[in-house]
Structures are given as structure tokens and as C-alpha cells.
N, C-alpha and C positions, 0 to 999 in steps of 0.2 A: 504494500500500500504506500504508496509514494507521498511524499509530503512536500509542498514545494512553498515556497516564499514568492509572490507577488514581486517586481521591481519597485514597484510604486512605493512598497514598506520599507528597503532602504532609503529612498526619497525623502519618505518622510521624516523617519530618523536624522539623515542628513540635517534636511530644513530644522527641526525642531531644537539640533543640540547646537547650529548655526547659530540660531535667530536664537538662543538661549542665553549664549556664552558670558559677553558682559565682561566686568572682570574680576568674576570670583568662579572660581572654578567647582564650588559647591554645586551650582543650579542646573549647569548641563550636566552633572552626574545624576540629579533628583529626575530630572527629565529624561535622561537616558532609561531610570532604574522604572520611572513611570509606565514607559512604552517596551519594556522588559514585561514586567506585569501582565501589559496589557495584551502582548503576544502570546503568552504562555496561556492565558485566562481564555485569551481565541482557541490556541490549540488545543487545552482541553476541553472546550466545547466541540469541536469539530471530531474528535478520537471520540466522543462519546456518542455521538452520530451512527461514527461510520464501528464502533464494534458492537454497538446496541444492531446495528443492520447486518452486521455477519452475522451476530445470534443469532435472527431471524431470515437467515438463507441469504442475503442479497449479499450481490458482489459489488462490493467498492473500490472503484477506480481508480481515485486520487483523492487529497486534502490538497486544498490550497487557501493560505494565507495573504488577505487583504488589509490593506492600512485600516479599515475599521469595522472589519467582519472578515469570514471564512465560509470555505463550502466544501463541503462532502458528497461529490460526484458518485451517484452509487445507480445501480439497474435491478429494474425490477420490483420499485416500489411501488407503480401506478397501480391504481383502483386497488390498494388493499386498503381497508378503511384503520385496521387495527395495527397492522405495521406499520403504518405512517403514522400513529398515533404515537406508537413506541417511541420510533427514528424522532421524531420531530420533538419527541417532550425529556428525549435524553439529553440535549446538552444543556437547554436552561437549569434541569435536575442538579447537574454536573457542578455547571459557575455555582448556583446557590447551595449546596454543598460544601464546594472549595471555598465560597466565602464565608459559610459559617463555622467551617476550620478556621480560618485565618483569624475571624478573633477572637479566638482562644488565645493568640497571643498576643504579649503586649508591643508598645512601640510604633510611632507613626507611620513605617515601611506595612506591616503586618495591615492597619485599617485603612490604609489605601488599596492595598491586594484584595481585602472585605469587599470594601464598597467599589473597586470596579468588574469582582465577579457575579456579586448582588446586583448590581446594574446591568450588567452582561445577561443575566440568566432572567430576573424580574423584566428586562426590558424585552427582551424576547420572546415573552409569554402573553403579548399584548397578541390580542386576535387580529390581524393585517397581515397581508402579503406584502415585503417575503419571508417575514419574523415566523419564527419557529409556531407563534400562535396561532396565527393564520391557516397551519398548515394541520394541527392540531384541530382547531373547528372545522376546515373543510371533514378532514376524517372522520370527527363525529357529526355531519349533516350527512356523511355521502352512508352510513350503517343503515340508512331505511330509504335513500335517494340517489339517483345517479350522480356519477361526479359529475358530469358537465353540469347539473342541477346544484348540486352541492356546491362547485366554486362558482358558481355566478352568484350564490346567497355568499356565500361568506368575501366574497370579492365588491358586494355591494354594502355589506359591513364595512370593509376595510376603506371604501369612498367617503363614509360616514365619520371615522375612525383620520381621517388626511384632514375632512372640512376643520374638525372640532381640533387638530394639531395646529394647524391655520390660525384659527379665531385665539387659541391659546398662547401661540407667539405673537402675535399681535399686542395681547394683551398684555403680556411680560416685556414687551419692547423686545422682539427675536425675530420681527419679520420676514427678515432676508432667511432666515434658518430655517422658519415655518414655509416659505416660498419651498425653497429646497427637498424638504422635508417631505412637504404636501405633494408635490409632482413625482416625487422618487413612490413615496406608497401608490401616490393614483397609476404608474406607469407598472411598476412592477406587478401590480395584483392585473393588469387587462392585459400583460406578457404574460401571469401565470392565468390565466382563466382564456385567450384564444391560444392557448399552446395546446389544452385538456380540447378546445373545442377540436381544434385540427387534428390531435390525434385520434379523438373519437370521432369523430365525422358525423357529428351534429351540435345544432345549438340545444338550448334549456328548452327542455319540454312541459315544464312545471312552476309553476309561481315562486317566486320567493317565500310568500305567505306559506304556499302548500310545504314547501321544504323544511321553514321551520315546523309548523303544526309537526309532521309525520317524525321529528326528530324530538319535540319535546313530547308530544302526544301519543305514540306509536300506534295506538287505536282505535285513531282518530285521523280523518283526512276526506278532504274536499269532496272525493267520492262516495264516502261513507255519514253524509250531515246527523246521521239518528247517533253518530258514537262511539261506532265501528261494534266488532265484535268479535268476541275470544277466538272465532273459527281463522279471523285473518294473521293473528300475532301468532296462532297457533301454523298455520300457515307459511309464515314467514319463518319460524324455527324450523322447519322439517324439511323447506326447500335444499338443495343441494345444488350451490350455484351460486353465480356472482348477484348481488343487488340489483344490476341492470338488468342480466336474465331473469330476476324474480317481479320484476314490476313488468317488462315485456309482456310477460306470458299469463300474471294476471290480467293485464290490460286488455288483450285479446282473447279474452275466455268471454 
């Protein structure tokens, strides 16, 4: 499993202990030890990824390391609702975790290691594409819905989820950051929601409404208005087959 470093992350480095320097040579050492931290805190988010994914059969390709995130290139996780579940909720697990080791110890090195894996792993868990949460709630929509149905609701979450990042830096004076911010979630979550459409070869066939209902209600759904009933949930446990083939083939009964 190959592990590779981004250029852009020496870059940064460069830039940061540059534009640090000064003239005391304490501060680019604090800054160096900073963005030390903050790569190790990536990588063991990203190892937690990709071995939670060999657990569960998939082959993982590579890790690569980004100036302010990482990715774990792996195949074979599409449309499983509960391995993606795994994959995607191990490395927030991971950072929050390693930062509640870290302070166990004392010293201002130790709560800075806390608080940027606490941040690393809490921020991650935010439901938006292409944060680990994101990917987390498609999985638990797609358990009684198709994916292409499942990421169009949680990809319309994550629109929701840009606005109110928007109006929030605004409000803190972070504008330009919430600009940034906002278009990075709106653009990533309609690369991840027409990537699902084009591999499955169709759009949403289902409300949003309908998606959530059939995920918090299970039996209960748009076609069912009386409340559903034991025979469908009974139904959907016995089925032997993927979610899409289990809603197909009642649909056409």
C-alpha cells in the first residue's frame, strides 16, 4: 500500500517556516512541529481508512497526503451501504481517539496534537460531501434506497450544510473563507452525486422527502400512506440482493 506525499505539502512547509522565520528561531521550529502534527494526524486518518477497508475485502490502492487533507484510493466500495459506513467512520474514530490520548499528557506540544486531531476527526463527521460524514449519511439513506436516490438527499443536505457555512462566515467577518468554503462543499458533493449518477446510468427516481421517510420510517413510504406493514420490512429482510434489486422488483410486482 503505497503512501505518497503531495508536492504541494513541501510547499507548504517551505512557505510557512519562510514566512515564519523572523528573528528568533523558536517560531519556525513551533510551526514546523505544528505541520509535523498535522501530517501524522492526516496519516493516521487515512491508515484507518484504508485497513478498516482491507478488513472488509477491498483492495486499497494508495494513500496520498494533501497540504490539508488525505485520500485513501480503494475499489470496490460502491453501493455497499455498510462498508462504506465502516470505511468512512474509521478515520474520524481514529483522530478522536489519538486526541483523547494526547491529553492524557501534559504540556502545550501534547494539547495542540489534542485539538488538531479533535478537529481533524469532529470536523469530519459533519454530514457534507466530501467529509467523511457525508459519506456516512449517504450509507445510511442508501440501506432502504438506491444510491443514486440516497446521494442526491444527502448531496442536497450538504447544499444546505455550504448556505449556513456562508451566512456563518459572514457573520464572524471570514467571508472570503466562507466564499471558498461554500463552493469547495457545493462543487464536491455534484462531482460526488453525477459521478454515482454516470456510473449507475440513471438519475433519482425518488423524492428526497421519500428517501428520508423510508430511512427514518422503514415502514412507512409514499407508496404505503395507511403505515406500511410488517409483511414489507418482513420483506425486505428475506430479500437476497442488492437495495436496488429489492425496490426494482417490488416496484414491478
Amino acid at each position: 500500500m503505497p503512501i505518497k506525499v503531495a508536492p504541494a505539502v513541501w510547499v507548504m512547509v517551505g512557505l510557512a517556516l519562510f514566512s515564519g522565520g523572523g528573528n528568533s528561531a523558536i517560531q519556525p521550529l513551533a510551526i514546523g512541529l505544528l505541520l509535523l502534527i498535522l501530517m501524522v494526524a492526516l496519516l493516521v486518518h487515512e491508515l484507518a481508512h484504508a485497513l478498516v477497508a482491507k478488513q472488509q475485502g477491498l483492495h486499497v490502492l494508495d494513500i496520498t497526503i494533501w497540504p490539508l487533507g488525505g485520500a485513501a484510493r480503494m475499489e470496490g466500495l460502491t453501493g455497499h451501504s455498510k462498508q462504506e459506513a465502516l470505511v468512512a467512520s474509521a478515520g474520524p474514530i481514529a483522530n478522536i481517539v489519538l486526541g483523547g490520548v494526547c491529553l492524557l499528557f501534559p504540556g502545550p506540544l501534547a494539547a495542540d496534537a489534542a485539538w488538531i486531531n479533535l478537529v481533524l476527526g469532529l470536523g469530519n463527521l459533519i454530514p457534507a460531501f466530501p467529509l467523511d460524514g457525508g459519506r456516512i449519511l449517504r450509507a445510511w439513506l442508501s440501506r432502504r434506497s438506491p444510491l443514486v436516490d440516497a446521494t442526491h438527499a444527502a448531496n442536497r443536505l450538504s447544499r444546505w450544510l455550504a448556505v449556513f457555512a456562508l451566512i456563518f462566515c459572514f457573520y464572524v467577518g471570514a467571508l472570503f473563507i466562507g466564499l471558498i468554503l461554500t463552493v469547495y462543499l457545493w462543487w464536491s458533493g455534484q462531482v460526488e452525486y453525477f459521478q454515482v449518477v454516470m456510473r449507475e446510468g440513471h438519475g433519482p427516481t425518488l423524492t428526497t422527502t421519500e428517501v428520508w421517510r423510508r430511512a427514518c420510517y422503514p415502514w412507512f413510504s409514499s407508496g404505503d400512506p395507511g403505515g406500511g406493514s410488517k409483511d414489507s420490512a418482513q420483506d425486505l429482510e428475506n430479500f437476497h440482493g442488492s437495495l436496488d434489486d429489492f425496490f426494482r422488483d417490488r416496484d414491478s410486482k
